[in-house]
FIZAKOL-502479 format. One line per 8 residues: number of its first residue (from 0); for each residue x, y, z of N, C-alpha, C. Coordinates in nm, 3 decimals, padded with zeros to 5 digits. Each point is the difference from the previous one (the first is absolute). Layout:
# FIZAKOL-502479
NUM> X Y Z X Y Z X Y Z | ...
# end
This chain:
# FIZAKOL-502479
0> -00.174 00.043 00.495 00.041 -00.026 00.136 00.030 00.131 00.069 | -00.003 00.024 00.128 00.036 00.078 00.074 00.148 -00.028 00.086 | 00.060 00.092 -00.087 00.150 00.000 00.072 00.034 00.035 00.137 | 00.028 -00.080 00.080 00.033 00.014 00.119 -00.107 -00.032 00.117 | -00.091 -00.052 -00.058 -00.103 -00.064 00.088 -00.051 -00.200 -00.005 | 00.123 -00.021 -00.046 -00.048 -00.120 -00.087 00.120 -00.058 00.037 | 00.056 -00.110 00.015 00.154 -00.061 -00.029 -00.018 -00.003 -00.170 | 00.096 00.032 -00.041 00.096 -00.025 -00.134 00.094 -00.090 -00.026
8> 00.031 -00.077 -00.088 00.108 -00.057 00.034 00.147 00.125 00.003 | 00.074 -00.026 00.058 00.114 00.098 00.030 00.021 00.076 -00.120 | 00.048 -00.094 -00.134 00.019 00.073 -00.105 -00.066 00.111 -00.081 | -00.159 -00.049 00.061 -00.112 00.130 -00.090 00.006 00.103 00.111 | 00.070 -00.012 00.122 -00.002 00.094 00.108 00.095 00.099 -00.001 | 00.122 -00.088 -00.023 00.111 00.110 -00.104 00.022 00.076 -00.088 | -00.072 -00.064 -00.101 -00.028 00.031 -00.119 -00.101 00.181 -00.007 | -00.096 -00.033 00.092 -00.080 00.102 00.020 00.042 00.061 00.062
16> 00.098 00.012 00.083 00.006 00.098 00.126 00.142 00.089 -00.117 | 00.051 -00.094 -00.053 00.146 00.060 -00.057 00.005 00.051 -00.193 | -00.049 -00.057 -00.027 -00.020 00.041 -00.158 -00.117 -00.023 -00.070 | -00.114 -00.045 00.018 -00.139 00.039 -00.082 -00.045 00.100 00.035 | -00.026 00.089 -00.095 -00.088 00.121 -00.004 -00.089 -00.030 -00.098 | -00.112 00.128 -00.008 -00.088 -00.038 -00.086 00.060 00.026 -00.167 | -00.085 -00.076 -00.072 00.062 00.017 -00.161 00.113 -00.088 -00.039 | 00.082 -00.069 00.156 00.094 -00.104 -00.006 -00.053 -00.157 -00.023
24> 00.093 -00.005 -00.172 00.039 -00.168 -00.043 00.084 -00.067 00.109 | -00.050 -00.133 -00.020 00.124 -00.080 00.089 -00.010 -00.119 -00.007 | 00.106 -00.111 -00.047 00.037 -00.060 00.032 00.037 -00.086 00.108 | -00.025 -00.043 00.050 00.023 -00.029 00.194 00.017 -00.167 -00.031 | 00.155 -00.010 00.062 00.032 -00.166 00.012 00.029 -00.016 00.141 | -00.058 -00.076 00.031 -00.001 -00.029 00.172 00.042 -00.118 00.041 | 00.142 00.012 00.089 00.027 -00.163 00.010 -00.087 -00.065 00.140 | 00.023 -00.068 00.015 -00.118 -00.077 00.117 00.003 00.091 00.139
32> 00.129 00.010 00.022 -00.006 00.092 00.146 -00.064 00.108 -00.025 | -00.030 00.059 -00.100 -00.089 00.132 -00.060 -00.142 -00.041 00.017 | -00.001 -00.089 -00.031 -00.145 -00.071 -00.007 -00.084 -00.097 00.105 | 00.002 -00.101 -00.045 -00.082 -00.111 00.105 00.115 -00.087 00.057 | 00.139 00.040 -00.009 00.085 -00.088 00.053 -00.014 -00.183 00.007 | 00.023 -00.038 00.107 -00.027 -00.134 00.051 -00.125 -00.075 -00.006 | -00.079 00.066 00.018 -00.153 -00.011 00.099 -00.054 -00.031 -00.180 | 00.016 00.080 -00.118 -00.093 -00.013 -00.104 -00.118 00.113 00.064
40> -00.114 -00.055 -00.131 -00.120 00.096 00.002 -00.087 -00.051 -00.095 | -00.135 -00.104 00.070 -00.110 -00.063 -00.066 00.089 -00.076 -00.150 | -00.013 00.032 -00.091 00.045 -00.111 -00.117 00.154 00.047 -00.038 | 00.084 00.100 00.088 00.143 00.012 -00.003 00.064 -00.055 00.075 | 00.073 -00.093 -00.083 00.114 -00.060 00.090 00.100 00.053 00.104 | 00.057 -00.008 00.079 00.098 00.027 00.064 00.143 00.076 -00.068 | 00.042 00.124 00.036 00.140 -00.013 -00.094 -00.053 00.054 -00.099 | -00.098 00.028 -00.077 -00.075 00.070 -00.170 00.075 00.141 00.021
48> 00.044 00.006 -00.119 -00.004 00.126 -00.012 -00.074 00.069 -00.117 | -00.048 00.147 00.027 -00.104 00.018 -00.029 00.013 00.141 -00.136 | -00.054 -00.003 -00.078 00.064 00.082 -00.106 -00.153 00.132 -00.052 | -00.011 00.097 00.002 -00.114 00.069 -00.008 00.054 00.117 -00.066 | -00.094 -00.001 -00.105 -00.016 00.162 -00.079 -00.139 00.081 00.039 | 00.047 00.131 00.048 -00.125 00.075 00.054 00.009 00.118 -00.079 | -00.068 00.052 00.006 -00.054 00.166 00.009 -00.065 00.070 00.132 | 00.057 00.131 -00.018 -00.083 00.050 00.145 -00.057 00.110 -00.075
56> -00.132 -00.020 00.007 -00.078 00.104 -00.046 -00.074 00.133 00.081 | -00.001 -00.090 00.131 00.005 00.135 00.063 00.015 -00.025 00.130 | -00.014 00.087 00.107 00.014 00.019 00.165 -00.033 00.049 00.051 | -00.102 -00.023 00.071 -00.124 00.061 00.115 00.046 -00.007 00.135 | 00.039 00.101 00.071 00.004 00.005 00.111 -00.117 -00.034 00.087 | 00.012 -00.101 00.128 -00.077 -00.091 00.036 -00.165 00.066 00.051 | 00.087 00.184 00.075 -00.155 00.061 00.021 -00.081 00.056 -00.148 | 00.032 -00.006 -00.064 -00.058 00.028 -00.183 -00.062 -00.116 -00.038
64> 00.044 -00.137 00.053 -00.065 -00.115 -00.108 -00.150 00.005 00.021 | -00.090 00.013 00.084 -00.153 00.014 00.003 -00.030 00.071 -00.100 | 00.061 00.158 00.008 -00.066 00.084 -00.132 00.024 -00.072 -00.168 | 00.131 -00.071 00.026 00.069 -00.085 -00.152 -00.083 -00.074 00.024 | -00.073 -00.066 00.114 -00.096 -00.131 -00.113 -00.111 00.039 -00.028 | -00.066 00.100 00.074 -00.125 00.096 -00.080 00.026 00.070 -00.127 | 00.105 00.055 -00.002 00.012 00.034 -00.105 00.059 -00.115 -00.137 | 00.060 -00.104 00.058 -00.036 -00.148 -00.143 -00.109 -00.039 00.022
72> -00.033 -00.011 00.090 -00.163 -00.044 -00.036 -00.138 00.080 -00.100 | 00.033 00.119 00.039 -00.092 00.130 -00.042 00.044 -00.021 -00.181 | 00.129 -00.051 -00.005 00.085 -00.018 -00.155 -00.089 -00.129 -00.066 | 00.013 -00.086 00.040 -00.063 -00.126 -00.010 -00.148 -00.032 -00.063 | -00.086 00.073 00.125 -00.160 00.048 -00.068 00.022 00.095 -00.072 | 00.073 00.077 -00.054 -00.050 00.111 -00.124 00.074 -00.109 -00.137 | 00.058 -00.078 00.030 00.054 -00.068 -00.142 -00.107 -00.104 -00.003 | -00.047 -00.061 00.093 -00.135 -00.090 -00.015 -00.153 00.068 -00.053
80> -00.029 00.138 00.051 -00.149 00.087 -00.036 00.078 00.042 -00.173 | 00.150 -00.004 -00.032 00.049 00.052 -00.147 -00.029 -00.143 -00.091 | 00.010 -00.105 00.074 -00.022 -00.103 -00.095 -00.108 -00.038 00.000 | -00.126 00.038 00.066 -00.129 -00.046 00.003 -00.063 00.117 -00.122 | 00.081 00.098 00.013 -00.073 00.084 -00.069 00.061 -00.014 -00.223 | 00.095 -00.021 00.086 00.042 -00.033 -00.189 -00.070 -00.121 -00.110 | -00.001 00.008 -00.088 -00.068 -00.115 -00.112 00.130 -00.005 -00.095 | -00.047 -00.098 -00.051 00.073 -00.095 -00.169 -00.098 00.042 -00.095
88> 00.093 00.064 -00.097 -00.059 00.047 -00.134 -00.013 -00.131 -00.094 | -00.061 -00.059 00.020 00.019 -00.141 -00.085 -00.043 00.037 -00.137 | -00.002 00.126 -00.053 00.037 -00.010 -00.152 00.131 00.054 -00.006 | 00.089 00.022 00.076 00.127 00.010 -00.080 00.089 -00.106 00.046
# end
Protein backbone atom coordinates (compact mmCIF):
# COMPACT_ATOMS: atom_id res chain seq x y z
CA UNK A 1 0.00 0.00 0.00
CA UNK A 2 0.92 3.49 -0.35
CA UNK A 3 0.93 5.43 2.80
CA UNK A 4 -0.83 8.45 2.73
CA UNK A 5 -2.58 8.19 -0.48
CA UNK A 6 -5.09 5.64 0.38
CA UNK A 7 -7.49 5.84 3.60
CA UNK A 8 -6.12 3.42 6.28
CA UNK A 9 -7.97 2.47 8.88
CA UNK A 10 -6.82 5.08 11.67
CA UNK A 11 -4.87 2.50 13.55
CA UNK A 12 -2.42 1.37 10.54
CA UNK A 13 -2.25 5.30 10.11
CA UNK A 14 -0.85 5.67 13.54
CA UNK A 15 0.90 2.99 13.69
CA UNK A 16 2.91 4.14 10.57
CA UNK A 17 3.21 7.61 11.05
CA UNK A 18 4.42 6.91 14.91
CA UNK A 19 6.38 3.63 15.41
CA UNK A 20 6.94 1.26 12.30
CA UNK A 21 10.14 1.56 10.78
CA UNK A 22 11.69 -0.68 8.56
CA UNK A 23 13.06 -4.14 10.13
CA UNK A 24 10.03 -3.44 12.72
CA UNK A 25 7.99 -6.65 14.38
CA UNK A 26 4.60 -5.84 15.54
CA UNK A 27 1.98 -6.86 17.05
CA UNK A 28 -0.96 -4.42 16.45
CA UNK A 29 -4.39 -4.90 18.48
CA UNK A 30 -6.92 -2.55 17.25
CA UNK A 31 -10.09 -1.88 19.01
CA UNK A 32 -13.01 -0.97 16.60
CA UNK A 33 -12.64 2.85 16.77
CA UNK A 34 -9.04 1.99 15.38
CA UNK A 35 -10.55 0.10 12.83
CA UNK A 36 -13.93 -0.28 10.98
CA UNK A 37 -15.82 1.02 13.99
CA UNK A 38 -19.71 0.87 13.55
CA UNK A 39 -20.10 0.69 9.84
CA UNK A 40 -17.98 -2.99 9.76
CA UNK A 41 -16.07 -3.94 6.50
CA UNK A 42 -17.42 -6.62 3.74
CA UNK A 43 -17.39 -9.99 6.06
CA UNK A 44 -16.42 -7.79 9.45
CA UNK A 45 -18.83 -7.22 11.74
CA UNK A 46 -19.40 -4.05 13.38
CA UNK A 47 -17.42 -3.37 16.74
CA UNK A 48 -14.42 -6.36 15.51
CA UNK A 49 -11.57 -5.81 16.76
CA UNK A 50 -8.79 -6.49 14.81
CA UNK A 51 -5.46 -8.24 15.84
CA UNK A 52 -2.33 -8.30 13.18
CA UNK A 53 1.28 -9.42 13.21
CA UNK A 54 3.43 -7.64 10.54
CA UNK A 55 6.82 -7.10 9.44
CA UNK A 56 8.06 -4.08 7.65
CA UNK A 57 10.48 -5.02 5.32
CA UNK A 58 10.97 -2.12 3.72
CA UNK A 59 9.99 1.71 2.61
CA UNK A 60 9.97 3.34 -0.61
CA UNK A 61 9.46 6.73 -0.77
CA UNK A 62 6.48 7.39 -3.11
CA UNK A 63 8.84 9.28 -5.96
CA UNK A 64 11.29 5.91 -5.86
CA UNK A 65 8.42 3.30 -6.14
CA UNK A 66 8.53 3.20 -10.23
CA UNK A 67 12.33 2.52 -10.09
CA UNK A 68 11.35 -0.31 -6.94
CA UNK A 69 8.98 -1.99 -9.24
CA UNK A 70 11.46 -2.18 -12.17
CA UNK A 71 13.78 -3.09 -10.21
CA UNK A 72 11.35 -6.29 -8.53
CA UNK A 73 10.39 -6.95 -11.59
CA UNK A 74 13.94 -7.01 -13.38
CA UNK A 75 14.38 -9.55 -9.85
CA UNK A 76 11.56 -11.72 -10.85
CA UNK A 77 12.67 -12.56 -14.64
CA UNK A 78 16.25 -13.37 -13.65
CA UNK A 79 14.87 -16.03 -10.97
CA UNK A 80 12.45 -17.32 -13.79
CA UNK A 81 15.50 -17.38 -17.01
CA UNK A 82 17.60 -19.19 -13.38
CA UNK A 83 14.93 -21.77 -13.22
CA UNK A 84 14.48 -22.44 -16.85
CA UNK A 85 17.98 -22.85 -17.04
CA UNK A 86 18.60 -25.36 -14.13
CA UNK A 87 17.95 -29.38 -14.40
CA UNK A 88 17.38 -32.45 -11.84
CA UNK A 89 20.19 -34.79 -11.58
CA UNK A 90 17.90 -37.71 -11.43
CA UNK A 91 20.74 -40.03 -10.59
CA UNK A 92 21.31 -38.72 -7.31
Amino acid sequence: FIYGQKPLIPGWEIAFSKFLRKGTQARMILPSHLAFGHKGKDNLPPFVVLVFRMQVVDIIKAKDLPAYREKMRRQQQKKKVNLKNSYIDSKN
